[in-house]
PyMOL CGO cylinders between C-alpha atoms (Angstrom):
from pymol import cmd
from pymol.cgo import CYLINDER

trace = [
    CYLINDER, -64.60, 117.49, -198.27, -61.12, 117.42, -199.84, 0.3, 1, 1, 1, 1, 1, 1,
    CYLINDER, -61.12, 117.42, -199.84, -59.64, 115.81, -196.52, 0.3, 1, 1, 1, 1, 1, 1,
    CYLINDER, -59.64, 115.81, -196.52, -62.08, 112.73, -196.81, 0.3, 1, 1, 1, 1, 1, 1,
    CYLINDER, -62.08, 112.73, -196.81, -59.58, 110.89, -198.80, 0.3, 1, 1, 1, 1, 1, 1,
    CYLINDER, -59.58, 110.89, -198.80, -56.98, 111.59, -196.34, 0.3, 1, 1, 1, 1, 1, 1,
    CYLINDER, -56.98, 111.59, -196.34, -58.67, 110.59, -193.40, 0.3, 1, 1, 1, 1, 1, 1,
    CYLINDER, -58.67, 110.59, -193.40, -60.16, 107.04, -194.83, 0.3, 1, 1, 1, 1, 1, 1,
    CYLINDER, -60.16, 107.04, -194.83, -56.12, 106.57, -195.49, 0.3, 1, 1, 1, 1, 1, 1,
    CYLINDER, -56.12, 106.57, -195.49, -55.37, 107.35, -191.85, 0.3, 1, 1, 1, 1, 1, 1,
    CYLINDER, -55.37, 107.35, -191.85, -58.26, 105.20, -190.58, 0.3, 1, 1, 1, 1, 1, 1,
    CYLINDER, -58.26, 105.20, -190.58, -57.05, 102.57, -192.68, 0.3, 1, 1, 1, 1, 1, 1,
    CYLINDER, -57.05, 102.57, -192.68, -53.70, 102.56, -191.70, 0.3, 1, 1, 1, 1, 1, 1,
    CYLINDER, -53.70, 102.56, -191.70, -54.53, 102.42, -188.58, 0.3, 1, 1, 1, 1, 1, 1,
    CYLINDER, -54.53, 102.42, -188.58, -57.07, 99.00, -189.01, 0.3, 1, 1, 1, 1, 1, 1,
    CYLINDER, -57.07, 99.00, -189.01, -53.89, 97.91, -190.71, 0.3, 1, 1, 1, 1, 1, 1,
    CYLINDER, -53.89, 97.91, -190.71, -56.23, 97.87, -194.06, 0.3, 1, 1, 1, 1, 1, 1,
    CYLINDER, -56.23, 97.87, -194.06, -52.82, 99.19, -195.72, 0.3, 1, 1, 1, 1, 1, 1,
    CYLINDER, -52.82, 99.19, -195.72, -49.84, 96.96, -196.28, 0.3, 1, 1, 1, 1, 1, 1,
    CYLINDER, -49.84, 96.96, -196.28, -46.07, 98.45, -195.15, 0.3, 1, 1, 1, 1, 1, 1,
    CYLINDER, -46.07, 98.45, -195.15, -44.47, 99.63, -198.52, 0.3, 1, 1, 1, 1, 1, 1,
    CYLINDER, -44.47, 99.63, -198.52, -47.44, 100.46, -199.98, 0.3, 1, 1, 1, 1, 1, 1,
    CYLINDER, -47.44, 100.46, -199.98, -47.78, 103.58, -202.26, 0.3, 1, 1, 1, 1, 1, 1,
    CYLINDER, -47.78, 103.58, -202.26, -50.87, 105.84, -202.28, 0.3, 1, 1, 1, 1, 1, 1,
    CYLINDER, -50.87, 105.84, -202.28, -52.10, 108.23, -204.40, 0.3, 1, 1, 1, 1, 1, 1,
    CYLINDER, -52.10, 108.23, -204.40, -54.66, 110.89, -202.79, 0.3, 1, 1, 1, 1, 1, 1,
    CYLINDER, -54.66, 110.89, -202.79, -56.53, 113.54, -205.20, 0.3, 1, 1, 1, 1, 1, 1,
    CYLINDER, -56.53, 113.54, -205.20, -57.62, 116.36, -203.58, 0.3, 1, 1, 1, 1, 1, 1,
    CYLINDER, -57.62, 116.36, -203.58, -59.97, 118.98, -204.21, 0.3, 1, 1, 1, 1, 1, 1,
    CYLINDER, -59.97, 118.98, -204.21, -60.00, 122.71, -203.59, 0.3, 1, 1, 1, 1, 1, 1,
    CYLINDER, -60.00, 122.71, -203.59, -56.34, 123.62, -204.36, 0.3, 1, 1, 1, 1, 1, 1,
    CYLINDER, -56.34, 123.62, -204.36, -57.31, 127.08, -206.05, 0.3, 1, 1, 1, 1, 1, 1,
    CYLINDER, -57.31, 127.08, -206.05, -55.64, 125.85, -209.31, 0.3, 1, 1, 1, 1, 1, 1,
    CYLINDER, -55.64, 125.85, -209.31, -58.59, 127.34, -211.07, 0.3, 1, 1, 1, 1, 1, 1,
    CYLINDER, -58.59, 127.34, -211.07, -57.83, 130.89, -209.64, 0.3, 1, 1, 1, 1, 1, 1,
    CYLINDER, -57.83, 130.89, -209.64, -54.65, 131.02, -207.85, 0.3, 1, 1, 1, 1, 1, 1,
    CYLINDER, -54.65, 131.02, -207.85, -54.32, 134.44, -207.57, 0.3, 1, 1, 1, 1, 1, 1,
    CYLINDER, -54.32, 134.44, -207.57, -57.27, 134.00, -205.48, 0.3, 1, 1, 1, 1, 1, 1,
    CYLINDER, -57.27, 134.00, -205.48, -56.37, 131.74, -203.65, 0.3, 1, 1, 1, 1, 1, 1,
    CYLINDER, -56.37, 131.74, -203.65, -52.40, 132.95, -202.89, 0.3, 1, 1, 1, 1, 1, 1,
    CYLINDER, -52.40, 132.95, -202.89, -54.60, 136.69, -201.86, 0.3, 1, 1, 1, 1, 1, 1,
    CYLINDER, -54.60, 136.69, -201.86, -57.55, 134.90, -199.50, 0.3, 1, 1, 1, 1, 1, 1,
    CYLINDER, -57.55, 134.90, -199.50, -54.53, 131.98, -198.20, 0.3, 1, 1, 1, 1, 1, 1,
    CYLINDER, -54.53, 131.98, -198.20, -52.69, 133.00, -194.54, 0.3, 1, 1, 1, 1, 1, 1,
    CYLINDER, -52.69, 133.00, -194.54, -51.11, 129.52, -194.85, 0.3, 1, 1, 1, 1, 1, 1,
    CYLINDER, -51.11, 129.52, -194.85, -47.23, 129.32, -195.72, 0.3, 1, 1, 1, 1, 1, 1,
    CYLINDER, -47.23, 129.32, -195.72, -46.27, 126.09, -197.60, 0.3, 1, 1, 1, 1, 1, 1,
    CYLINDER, -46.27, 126.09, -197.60, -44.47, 123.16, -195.42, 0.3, 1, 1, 1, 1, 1, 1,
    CYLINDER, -44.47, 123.16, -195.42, -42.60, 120.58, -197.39, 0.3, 1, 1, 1, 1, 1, 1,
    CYLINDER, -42.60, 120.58, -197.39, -42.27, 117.45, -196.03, 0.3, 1, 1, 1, 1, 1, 1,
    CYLINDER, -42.27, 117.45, -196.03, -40.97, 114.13, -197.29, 0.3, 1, 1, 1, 1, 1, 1,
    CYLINDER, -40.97, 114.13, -197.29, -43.03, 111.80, -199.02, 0.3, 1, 1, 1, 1, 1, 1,
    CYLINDER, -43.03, 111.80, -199.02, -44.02, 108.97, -195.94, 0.3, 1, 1, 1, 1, 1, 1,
    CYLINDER, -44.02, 108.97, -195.94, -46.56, 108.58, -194.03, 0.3, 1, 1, 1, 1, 1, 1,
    CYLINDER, -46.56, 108.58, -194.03, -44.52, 109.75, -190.39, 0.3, 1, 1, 1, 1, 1, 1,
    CYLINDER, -44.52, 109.75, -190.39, -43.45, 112.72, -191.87, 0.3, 1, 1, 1, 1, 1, 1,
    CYLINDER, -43.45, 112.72, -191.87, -46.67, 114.18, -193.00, 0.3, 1, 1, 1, 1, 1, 1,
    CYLINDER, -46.67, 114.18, -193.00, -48.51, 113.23, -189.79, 0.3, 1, 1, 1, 1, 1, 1,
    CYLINDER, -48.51, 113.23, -189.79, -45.73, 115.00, -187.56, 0.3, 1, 1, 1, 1, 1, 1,
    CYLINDER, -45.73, 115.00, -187.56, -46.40, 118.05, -189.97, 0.3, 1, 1, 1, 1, 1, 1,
    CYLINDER, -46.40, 118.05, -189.97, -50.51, 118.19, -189.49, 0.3, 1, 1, 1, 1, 1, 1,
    CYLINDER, -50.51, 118.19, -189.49, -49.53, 117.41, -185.54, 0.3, 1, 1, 1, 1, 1, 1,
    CYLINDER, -49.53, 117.41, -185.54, -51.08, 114.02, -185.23, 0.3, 1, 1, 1, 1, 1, 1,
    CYLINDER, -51.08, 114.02, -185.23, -47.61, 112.07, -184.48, 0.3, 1, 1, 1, 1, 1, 1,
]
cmd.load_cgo(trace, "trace")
């Protein structure tokens, strides 16, 4: 559910709902904040950091 917000960006974007420049903030949910050590034990993910535009993170989740 978490992803919703990211998808109605991408979908938006691509109507071209979004100006160029524009800055977005996305909140998502289900980070494991509330029991890390949970989530760093049950998590087979490694971090990626990626810089903050819209290019970079869609060549990181493999949709560019």
């Amino acid at each position: 559910a978490s992803a919703a917000g990211i998808a109605g960006i991408v979908k938006s974007k691509a109507r071209g709902d979004i100006p160029q420049g524009s800055t977005l903030v996305v909140t998502v949910t289900g980070h494991g904040l509330k029991d890390p050590s949970i989530a760093i034990e049950n998590s087979a993910a490694r971090s990626v950091v990626v810089d903050p535009d819209l290019e970079s993170v869609l060549d990181a989740i493999g949709m560019q």
